[in-house]
C-alpha positions in Angstrom: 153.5 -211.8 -66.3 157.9 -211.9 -66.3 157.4 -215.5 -65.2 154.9 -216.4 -67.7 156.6 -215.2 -70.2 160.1 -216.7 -69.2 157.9 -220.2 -69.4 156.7 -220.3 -72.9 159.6 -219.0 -74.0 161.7 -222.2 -72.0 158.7 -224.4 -73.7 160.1 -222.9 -77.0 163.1 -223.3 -77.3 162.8 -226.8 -75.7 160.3 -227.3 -78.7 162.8 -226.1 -80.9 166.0 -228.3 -79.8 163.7 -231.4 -79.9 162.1 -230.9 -82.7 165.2 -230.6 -84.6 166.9 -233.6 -82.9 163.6 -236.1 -83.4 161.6 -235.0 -86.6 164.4 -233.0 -88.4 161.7 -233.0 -91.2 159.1 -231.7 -89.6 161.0 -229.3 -87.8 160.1 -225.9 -89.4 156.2 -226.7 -88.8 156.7 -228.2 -85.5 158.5 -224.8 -84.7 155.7 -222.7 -86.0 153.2 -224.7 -84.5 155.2 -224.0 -80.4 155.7 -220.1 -81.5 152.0 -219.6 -82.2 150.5 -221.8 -79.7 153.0 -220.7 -76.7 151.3 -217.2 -76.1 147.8 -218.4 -76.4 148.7 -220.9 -73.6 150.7 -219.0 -71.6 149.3 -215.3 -72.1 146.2 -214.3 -69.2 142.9 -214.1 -71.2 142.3 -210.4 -71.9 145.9 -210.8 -73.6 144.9 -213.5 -76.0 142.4 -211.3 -77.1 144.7 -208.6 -77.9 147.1 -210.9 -79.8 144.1 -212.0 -81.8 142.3 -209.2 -82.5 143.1 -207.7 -86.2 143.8 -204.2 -86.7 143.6 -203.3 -90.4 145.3 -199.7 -90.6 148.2 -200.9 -88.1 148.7 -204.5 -90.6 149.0 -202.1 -93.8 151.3 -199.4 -92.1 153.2 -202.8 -91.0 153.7 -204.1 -93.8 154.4 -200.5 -95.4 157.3 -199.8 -93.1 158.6 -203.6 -93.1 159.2 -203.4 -96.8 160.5 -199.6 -96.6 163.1 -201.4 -93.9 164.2 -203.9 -96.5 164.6 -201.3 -99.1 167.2 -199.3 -96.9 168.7 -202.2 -95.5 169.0 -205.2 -97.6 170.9 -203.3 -100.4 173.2 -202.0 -97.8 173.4 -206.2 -96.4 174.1 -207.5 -99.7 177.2 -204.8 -100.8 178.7 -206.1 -97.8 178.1 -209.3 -98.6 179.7 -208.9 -102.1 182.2 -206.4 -100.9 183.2 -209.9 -98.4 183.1 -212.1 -101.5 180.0 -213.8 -100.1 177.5 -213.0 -102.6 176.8 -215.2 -105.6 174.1 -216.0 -108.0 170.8 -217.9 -106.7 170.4 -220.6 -109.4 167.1 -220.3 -108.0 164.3 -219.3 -110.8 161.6 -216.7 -109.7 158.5 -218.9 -108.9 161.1 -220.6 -106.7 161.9 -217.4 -104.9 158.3 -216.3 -104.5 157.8 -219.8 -102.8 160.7 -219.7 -100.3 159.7 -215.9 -100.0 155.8 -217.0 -99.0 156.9 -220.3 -97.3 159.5 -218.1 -94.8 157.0 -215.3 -94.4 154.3 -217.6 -93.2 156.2 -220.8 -91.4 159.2 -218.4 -90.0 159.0 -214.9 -90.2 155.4 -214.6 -88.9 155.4 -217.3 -86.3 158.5 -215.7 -84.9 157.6 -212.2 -84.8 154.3 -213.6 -83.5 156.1 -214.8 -80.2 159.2 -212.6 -79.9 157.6 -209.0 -80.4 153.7 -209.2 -80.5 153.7 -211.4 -76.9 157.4 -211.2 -75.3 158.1 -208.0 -75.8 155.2 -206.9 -75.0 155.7 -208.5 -71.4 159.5 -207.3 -71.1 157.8 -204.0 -72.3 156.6 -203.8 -68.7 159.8 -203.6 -67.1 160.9 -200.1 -65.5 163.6 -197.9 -66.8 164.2 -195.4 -69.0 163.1 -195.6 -72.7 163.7 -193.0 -75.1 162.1 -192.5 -78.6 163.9 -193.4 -82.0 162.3 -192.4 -85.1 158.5 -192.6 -84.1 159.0 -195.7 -81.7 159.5 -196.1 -77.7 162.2 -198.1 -76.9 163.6 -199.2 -73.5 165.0 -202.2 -72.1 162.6 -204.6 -73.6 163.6 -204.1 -77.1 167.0 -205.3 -75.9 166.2 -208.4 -74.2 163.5 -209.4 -76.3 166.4 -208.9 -79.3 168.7 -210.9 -77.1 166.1 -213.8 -76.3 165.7 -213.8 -79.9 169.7 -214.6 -80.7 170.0 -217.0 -77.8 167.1 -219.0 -78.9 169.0 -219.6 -81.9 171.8 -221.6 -80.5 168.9 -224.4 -80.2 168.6 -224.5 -84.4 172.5 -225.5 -84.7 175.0 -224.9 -81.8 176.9 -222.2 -83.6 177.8 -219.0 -82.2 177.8 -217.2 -85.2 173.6 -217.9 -84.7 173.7 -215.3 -82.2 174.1 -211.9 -85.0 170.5 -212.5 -85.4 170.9 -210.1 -82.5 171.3 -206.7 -84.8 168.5 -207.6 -87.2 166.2 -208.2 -83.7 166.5 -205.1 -83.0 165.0 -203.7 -86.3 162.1 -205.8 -85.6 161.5 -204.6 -82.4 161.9 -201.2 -83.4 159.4 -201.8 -86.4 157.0 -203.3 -83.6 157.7 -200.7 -81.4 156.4 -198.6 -84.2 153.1 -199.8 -84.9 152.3 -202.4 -81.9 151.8 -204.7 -85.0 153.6 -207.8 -85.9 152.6 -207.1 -89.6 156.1 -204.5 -89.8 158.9 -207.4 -88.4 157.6 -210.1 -89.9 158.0 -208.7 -93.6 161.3 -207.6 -92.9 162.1 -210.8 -91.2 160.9 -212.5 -94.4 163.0 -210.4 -96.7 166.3 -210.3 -94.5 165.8 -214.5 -94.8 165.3 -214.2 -98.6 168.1 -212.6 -98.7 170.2 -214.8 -98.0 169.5 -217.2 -100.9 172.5 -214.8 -102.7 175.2 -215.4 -99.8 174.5 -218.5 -98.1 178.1 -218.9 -97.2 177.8 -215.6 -94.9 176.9 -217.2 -91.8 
């Protein structure tokens, strides 16, 4: 399962870097498209049907505790950002903001929760050690790597190693995942911590 899971996420990231080096406008669908397709290709056949199969109560708790997450956090997020001199008006009029909200919950957010918690780590889940329990969810060394793999596979959007801080918010989405088993919780928090940064796009 390790090695499986180490291949679709090499196919990913490969996806990624090319896809941003040879259709630079396609590149946000081309990356959904590997993120959701990876762990049905890669993922043994009673797993696909665990990814697939749709758990009501677990998608509204989800989506529950992903936007009680952004209600604690993102306030706290932006009064830094201000406090840094980072934060600035949008110029971006509401129907705009819904759009880039629905348009980074359903090409970004989703696709990347989709891959990073729901399949790998749920494999790196399967790892031995210790794992202790914070606030309702089990966490162990998975979280941590799957959080890592996360930041690294930045790098292959822009060469930058400020990409890699995408580390601390990873580990709120594994923790919400952790939570539920549902990818409904970090993909709406993912969503909002990306809107968010429409009002300090000079932070990172």
């Amino acid at each position: 399962m390790l090695s499986r899971g180490l291949a679709a996420y090499l196919v990913v990231v490969a996806a990624v870097a090319c896809s941003r080096r040879w259709i630079p406008n396609h590149a946000v669908v081309a990356t959904a498209a590997a993120l959701l397709a990876a762990p049905l290709i890669f993922a043994p056949g009673q797993w696909r049907l665990r990814l697939l199969r749709p758990r009501p109560r677990r998608l509204l708790a989800g989506c529950a505790e992903g936007l009680a997450a952004a209600a604690v956090v993102l306030p706290l997020f932006l009064l830094v950002a201000w406090w840094a001199g980072r934060l600035g008006p949008s110029g971006k009029a509401p129907a705009e903001l819904a759009r880039l909200g629905l348009s980074g919950l359903l090409l970004v957010a989703l696709p990347e929760e989709f891959f990073f918690r729901g399949y790998l780590q749920r494999i790196l889940a399967l790892l031995p050690g210790r794992r202790v329990r914070i606030l309702g969810a089990s966490c162990g060394a998975g979280l941590l790597l799957a959080a890592a793999l996360f930041a690294l596979a930045h790098l292959a959007v822009a060469w930058d190693p400020r990409a890699l801080l995408v580390f601390f918010p990873g580990l709120v989405f594994g923790w919400l995942y952790a939570r539920r088993r549902s990818v409904a919780g970090p993909a709406v928090f993912h969503a909002a911590c990306n809107l968010s940064l429409v009002w300090c796009p000079t932070l990172l």
